[in-house]
C-alpha atoms as one frame of an Amber mdcrd trajectory, in Angstrom:
protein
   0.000   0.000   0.000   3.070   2.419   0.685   4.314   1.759  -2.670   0.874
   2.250  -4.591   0.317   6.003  -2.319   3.695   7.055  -3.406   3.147   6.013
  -6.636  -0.344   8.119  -6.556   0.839  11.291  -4.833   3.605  11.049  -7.993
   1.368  11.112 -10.642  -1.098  14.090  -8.939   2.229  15.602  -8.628   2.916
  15.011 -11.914  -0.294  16.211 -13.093  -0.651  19.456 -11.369   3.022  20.492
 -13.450   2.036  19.813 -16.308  -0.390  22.860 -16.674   2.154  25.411 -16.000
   4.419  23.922 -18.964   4.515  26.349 -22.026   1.843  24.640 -24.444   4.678
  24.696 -27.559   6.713  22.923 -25.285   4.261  19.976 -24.566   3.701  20.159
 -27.518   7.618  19.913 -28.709   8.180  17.201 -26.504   5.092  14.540 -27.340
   5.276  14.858 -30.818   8.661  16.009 -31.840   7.315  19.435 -33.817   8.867
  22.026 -31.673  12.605  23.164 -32.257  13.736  25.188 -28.962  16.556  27.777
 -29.310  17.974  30.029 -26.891  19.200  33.563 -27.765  19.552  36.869 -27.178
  18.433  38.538 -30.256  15.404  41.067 -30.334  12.012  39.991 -31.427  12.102
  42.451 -34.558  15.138  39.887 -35.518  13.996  36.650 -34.792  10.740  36.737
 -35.725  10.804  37.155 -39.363  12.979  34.681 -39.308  10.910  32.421 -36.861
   7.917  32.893 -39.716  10.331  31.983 -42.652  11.648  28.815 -41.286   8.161
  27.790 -40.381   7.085  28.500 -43.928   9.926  26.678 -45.559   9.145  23.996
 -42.697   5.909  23.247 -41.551   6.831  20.184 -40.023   8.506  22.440 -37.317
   7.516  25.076 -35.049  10.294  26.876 -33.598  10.027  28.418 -29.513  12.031
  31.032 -28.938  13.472  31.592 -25.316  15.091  35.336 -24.946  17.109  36.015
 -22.167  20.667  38.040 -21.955  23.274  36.759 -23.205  25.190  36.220 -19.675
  22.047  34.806 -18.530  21.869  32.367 -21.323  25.475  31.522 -20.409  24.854
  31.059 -16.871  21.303  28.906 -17.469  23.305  26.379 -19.573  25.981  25.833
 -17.716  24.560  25.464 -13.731  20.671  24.244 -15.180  21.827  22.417 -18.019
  19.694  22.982 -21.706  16.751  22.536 -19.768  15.170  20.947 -23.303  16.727
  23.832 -25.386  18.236  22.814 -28.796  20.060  25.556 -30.213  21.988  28.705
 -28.384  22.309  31.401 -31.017  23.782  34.805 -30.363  26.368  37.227 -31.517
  29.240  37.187 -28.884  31.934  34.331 -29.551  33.447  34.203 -26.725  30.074
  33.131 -24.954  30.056  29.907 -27.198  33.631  29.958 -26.423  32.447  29.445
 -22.707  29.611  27.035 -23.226  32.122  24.999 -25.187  34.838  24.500 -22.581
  31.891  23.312 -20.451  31.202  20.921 -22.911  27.658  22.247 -23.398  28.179
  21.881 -27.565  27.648  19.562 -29.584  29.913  19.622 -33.229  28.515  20.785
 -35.922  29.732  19.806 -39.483  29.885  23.549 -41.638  27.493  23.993 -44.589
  28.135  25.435 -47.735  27.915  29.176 -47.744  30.592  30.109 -50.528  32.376
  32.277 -47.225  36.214  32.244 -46.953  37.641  31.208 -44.185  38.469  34.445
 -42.114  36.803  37.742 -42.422  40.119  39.914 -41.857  41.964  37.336 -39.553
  38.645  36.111 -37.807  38.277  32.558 -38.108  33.830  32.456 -39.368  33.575
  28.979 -37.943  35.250  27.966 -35.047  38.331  26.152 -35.645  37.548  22.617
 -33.481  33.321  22.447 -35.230  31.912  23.187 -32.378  29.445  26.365 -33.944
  28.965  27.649 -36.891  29.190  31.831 -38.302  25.895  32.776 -39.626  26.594
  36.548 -39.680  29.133  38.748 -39.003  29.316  41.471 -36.433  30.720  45.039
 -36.377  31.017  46.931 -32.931  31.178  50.773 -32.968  29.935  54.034 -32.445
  26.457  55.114 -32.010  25.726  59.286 -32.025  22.537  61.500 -31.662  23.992
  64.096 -34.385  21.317  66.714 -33.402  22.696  66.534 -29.585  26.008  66.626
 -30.383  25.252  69.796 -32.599  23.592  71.376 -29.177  26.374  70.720 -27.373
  28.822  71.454 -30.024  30.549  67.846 -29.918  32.603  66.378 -32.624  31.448
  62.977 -33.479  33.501  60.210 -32.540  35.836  57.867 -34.936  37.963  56.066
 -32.541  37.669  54.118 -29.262  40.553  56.335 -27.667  38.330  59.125 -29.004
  36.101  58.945 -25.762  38.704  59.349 -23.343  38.539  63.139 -24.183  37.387
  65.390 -21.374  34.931  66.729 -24.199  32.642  64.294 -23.987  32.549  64.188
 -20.052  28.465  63.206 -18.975  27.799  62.313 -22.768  28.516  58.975 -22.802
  26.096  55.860 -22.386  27.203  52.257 -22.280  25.818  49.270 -20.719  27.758
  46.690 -18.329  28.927  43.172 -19.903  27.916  41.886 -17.338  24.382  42.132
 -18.592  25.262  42.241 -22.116  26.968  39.570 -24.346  28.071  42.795 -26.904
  29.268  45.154 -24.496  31.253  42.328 -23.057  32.593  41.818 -26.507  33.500
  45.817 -26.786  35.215  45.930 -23.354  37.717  42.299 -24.401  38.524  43.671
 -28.104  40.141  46.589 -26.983  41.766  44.456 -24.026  43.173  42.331 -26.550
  44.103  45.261 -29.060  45.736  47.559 -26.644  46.688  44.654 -23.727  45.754
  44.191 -20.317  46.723  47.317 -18.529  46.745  50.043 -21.314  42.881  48.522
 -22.332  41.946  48.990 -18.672  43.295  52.267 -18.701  41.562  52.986 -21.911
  38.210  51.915 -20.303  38.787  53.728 -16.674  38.970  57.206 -18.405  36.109
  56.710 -21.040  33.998  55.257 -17.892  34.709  58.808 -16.522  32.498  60.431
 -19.101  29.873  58.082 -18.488  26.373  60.001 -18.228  24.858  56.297 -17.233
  25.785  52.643 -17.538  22.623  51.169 -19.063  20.773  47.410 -17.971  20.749
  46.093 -21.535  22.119  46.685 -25.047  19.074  48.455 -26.439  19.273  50.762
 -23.214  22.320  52.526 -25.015  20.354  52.788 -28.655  17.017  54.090 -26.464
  19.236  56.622 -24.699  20.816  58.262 -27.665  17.642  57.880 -29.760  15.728
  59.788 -26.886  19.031  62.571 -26.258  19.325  61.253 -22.793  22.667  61.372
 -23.924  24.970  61.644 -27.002  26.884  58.706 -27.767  26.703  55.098 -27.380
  28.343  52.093 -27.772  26.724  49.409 -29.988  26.733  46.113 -32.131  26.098
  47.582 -35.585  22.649  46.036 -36.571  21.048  47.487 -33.562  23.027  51.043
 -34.485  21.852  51.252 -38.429  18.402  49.840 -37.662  17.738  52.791 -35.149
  19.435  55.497 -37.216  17.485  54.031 -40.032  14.178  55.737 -38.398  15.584
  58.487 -36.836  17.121  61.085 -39.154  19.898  62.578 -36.025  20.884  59.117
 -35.687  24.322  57.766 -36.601  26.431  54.714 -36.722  29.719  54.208 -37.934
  32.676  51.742 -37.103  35.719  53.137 -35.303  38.994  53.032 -37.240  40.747
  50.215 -35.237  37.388  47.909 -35.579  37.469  44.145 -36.435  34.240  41.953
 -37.789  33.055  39.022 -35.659  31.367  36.093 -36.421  27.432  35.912 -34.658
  26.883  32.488 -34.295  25.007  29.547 -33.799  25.642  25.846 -32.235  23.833
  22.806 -31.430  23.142  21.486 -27.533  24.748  18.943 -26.391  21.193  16.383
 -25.449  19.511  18.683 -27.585  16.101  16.730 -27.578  15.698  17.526 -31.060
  18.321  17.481 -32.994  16.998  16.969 -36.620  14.967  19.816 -36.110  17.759
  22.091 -34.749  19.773  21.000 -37.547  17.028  21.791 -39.611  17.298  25.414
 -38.200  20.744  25.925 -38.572  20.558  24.806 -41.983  17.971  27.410 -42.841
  20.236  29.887 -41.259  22.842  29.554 -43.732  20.779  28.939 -46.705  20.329
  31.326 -49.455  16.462  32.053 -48.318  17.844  32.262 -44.618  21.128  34.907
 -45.520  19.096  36.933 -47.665  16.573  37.811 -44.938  19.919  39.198 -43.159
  19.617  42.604 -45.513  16.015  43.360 -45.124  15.557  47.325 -43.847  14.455
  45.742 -40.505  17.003  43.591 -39.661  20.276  45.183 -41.719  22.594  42.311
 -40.801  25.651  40.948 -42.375  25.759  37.942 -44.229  28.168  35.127 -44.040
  27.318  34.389 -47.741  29.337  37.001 -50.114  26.992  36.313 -52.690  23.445
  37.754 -50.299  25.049  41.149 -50.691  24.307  41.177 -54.547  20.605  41.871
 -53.059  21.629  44.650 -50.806  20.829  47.957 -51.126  23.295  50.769 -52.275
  25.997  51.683 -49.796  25.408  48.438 -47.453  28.457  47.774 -45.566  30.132
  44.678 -46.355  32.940  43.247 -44.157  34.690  41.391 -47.272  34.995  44.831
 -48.875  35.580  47.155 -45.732  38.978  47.987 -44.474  39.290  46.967 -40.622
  41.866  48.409 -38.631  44.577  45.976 -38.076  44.396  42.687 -40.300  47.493
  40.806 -38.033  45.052  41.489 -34.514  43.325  37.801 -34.028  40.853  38.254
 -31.557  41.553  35.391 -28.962  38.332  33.457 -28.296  39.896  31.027 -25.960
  41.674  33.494 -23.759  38.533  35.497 -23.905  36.231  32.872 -22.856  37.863
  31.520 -19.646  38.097  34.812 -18.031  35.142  35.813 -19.320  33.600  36.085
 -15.468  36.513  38.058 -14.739  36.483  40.355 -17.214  32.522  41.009 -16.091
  33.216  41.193 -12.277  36.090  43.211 -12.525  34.072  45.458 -14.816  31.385
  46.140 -12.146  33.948  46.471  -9.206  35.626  48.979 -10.969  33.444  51.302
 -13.387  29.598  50.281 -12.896  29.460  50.762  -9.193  32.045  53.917  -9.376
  30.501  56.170 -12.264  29.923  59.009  -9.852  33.183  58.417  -8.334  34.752
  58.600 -11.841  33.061  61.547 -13.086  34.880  63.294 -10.237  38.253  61.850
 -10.092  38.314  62.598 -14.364  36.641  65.783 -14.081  39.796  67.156 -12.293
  42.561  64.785 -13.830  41.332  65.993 -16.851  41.006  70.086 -15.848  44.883
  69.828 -14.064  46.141  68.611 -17.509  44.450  71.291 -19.380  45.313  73.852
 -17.115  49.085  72.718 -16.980  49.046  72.536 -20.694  48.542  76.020 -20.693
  50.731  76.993 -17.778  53.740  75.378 -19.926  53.054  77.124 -23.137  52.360
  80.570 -21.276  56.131  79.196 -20.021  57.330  78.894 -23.019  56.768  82.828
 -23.788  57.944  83.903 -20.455  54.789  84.816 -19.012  54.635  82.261 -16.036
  56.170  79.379 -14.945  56.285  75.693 -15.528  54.914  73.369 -12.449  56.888
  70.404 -12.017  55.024  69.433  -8.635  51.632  69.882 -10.014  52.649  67.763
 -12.854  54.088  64.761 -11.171  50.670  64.867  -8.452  48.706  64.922 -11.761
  50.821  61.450 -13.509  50.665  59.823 -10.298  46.507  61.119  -9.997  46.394
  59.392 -13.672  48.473  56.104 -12.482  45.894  55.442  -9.297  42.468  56.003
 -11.470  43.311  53.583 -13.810  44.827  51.174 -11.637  43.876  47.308 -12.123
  44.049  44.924  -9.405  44.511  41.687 -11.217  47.594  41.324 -13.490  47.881
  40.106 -16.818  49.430  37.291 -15.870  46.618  35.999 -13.451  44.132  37.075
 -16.537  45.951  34.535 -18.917  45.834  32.006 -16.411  42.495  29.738 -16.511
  42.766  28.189 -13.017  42.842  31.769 -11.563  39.014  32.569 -13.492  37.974
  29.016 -13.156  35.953  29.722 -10.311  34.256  32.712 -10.897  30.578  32.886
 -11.785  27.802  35.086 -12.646  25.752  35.303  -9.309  22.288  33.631  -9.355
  19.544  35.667  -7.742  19.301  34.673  -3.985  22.537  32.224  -4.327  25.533
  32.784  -2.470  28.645  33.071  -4.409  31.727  30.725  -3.356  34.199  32.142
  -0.596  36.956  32.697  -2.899  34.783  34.914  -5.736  33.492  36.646  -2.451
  37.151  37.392  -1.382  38.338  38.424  -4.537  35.077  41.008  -5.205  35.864
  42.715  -1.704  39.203  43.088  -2.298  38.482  44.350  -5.898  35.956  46.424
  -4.067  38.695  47.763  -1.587  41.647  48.161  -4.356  39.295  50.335  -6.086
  37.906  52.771  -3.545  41.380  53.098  -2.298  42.921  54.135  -5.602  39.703
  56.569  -6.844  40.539  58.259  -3.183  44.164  58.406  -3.762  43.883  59.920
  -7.269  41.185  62.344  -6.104  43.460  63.864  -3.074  46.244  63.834  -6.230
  44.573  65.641  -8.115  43.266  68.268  -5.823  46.425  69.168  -4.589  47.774
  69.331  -8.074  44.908  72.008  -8.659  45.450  73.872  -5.626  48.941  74.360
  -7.192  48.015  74.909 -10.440  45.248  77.837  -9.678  47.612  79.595  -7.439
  50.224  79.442 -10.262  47.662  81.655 -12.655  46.836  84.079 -10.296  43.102
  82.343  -9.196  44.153  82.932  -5.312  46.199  82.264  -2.787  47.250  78.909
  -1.171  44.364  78.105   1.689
């Protein structure tokens, strides 16, 4: 009788779940029809494509779950697939991730009529475990009409945004909620190396108006003249500027094209159908959706650009900035945490801190520039004090705690995760975030008292007062 009441209370159990299951997914899983993919693209991007594989299709319905990118990321690897098929999204490094957890399944490449590389980016990954089905441009994203206000020049360079010019004008999300910012923030660590690309992204964080919760927070912001420029993936960029007439897009000098990709689930619980999927993403029909007005993606296919309309960008025909840079996917993706954490420790939870710190860095500099060339006509004199407060001001604010020799090495990353809501990270992630926390604080002080005193110096050398 015990066994037969356990037996019952399992299948009212049973029972009163399966209500609350998505009907597509019941649906998916009794009779094989539904093909489940994972990704972080907007629904004015995967829907037309969602009704064009179900055309071509009809023996599959495909159910889309959205979620963040780092989201995505951390779903598959503590929850498993959780009956998902396919992940699809732009950042490679995130598949990078999913693969060294052995999430992926391989995935033999179809036949696009794509070269290899796209500069020196590899379109498939190397070892078959996803596939290109796009290519991806980061850059610039500008409200011309607010920059005109505020009489800004527009931006053609990532260094371009360290300039005290554009201090409160700047919008950017966090990687840690964003697959493509997180993207952003590693190329230019790879481009410029560990310390200088911190550096680089301390002093543009100092201009920071706001640090945005998702992607299309940035493209919102400059749309609405919240603020002025933005950082964005390039199809999100051109299809806002492509309604707004102030809007612009355009890539920085030094930018690169990356491969958006997709990949099969490892115990993907339908895998004819996913494969199904992917092959309709790489298909004629599939690439040429790519250039519609509404999407304004880049094809993997050279030939869907024939369809494109006049002045399209295309990454096989557009100069990138340096053709030897290989963006390092592996490197990338095991300190991929890191890179996000460390992010947040030091420029998401400091922007007001930052604004400060740069607001006088940047106003001792200008003021000593002019001090020395009024030196160099006699008319005052140079202020070696103020200047060496101001380098060593410069040296604390964009300060790094972690080395780039413990950011090369997996085993000091490998334990670092995005934190689930109402979970407790491990002990060691919760040392290293306080003393993150601590480094930081302690630096933003140091260069703050720096550059006071440098200013104190530098105002009494033009005559502004006396010392107090």
């Amino acid at each position: 009788m015990t066994g037969l009441r356990a037996l019952a209370r399992g299948l009212v159990a049973a029972l009163l779940l399966f209500p609350f299951l998505p009907p597509e997914f019941a649906a998916g899983r009794e009779t094989g029809a539904a093909v489940s993919v994972l990704t972080s693209f907007p629904e004015g991007f995967y829907e037309p494509v969602r009704e064009a594989f179900e055309a071509a299709h009809p023996q599959w319905r495909l159910r889309i779950v959205n979620t963040k990118t780092t989201a995505a990321i951390s779903q598959l690897q503590e929850r498993g697939g959780d009956s998902v098929d396919v992940f699809w999204a732009s950042a490679p490094d995130a598949f990078e991730v999913l693969k060294a957890a052995k999430r992926l399944e391989p995935v033999a490449p179809r036949p696009t009529g794509a070269p290899p590389t796209v500069g020196n980016q590899p379109i498939n990954d190397p070892d078959g475990a996803y596939l290109g089905f796009a290519l991806s441009g980061y850059g610039l994203l500008w409200n011309q009409g607010y920059l005109d206000r505020h009489g800004l020049p527009a931006p053609k360079r990532w260094e371009d945004l360290r300039r005290p010019v554009y201090a409160r004008h700047l919008g950017i999300t966090a990687p840690s909620r964003s697959g493509t910012m997180h993207l952003m923030v590693e190329t230019v660590l790879q481009m410029q190396g560990w310390e200088r690309g911190w550096a680089t992204w301390l002093e543009i964080a100092g201009n920071l108006a706001t640090v945005t919760a998702r992607s299309y927070g940035v493209v919102d912001g400059v749309a609405k003249g919240r603020f002025g420029v933005g950082l964005s993936i390039d199809f999100l960029g051109q299809s806002a500027g492509s309604g707004e007439e102030d809007l612009r897009f355009a890539y920085p000098a030094d930018s690169l094209f990356l491969p958006a990709s997709v990949a099969l689930l490892r115990g993907a619980p339908n895998p004819e159908g996913a494969g199904a999927f992917i092959d309709f993403l790489l298909s004629p029909a599939g690439q040429a959706l790519l250039v519609r007005p509404d999407i304004q993606r880049l094809p993997v296919r050279p030939d869907a650009y024939a369809a494109a309309p006049a002045g399209y960008p295309d990454p096989y025909r557009t100069e990138t900035g340096d053709d030897l840079f290989l963006f390092d996917r592996a490197l990338s993706g095991a300190r991929y945490e890191l890179v996000n954490l460390l992010f947040d420790e030091l420029v998401t939870f400091r922007v007001k801190t930052l604004n400060r710190v740069w607001q006088l860095i940047h106003e001792g500099e200008a003021r000593l520039s002019a001090l020395y060339v009024s030196a160099l006509y006699g008319t005052a004199s140079h202020e070696p004090v103020a200047a060496e407060l101001l380098r060593a001001a410069r040296a604390a604010a964009t300060a790094v705690p972690v080395s780039a020799a413990e950011a090369a090495d997996p085993a000091f990353s490998m334990a670092l995760r995005r934190p689930a809501r109402g979970l407790p990270v491990s002990s060691r992630q919760a040392e290293l975030e306080a003393a993150w926390r601590a480094f930081s604080r302690q630096r933003l002080d140091e260069a703050l008292a720096l550059a006071e005193r440098a200013l104190i110096i530098l105002r009494v050398a033009g005559g502004e007062g006396g010392w107090p």
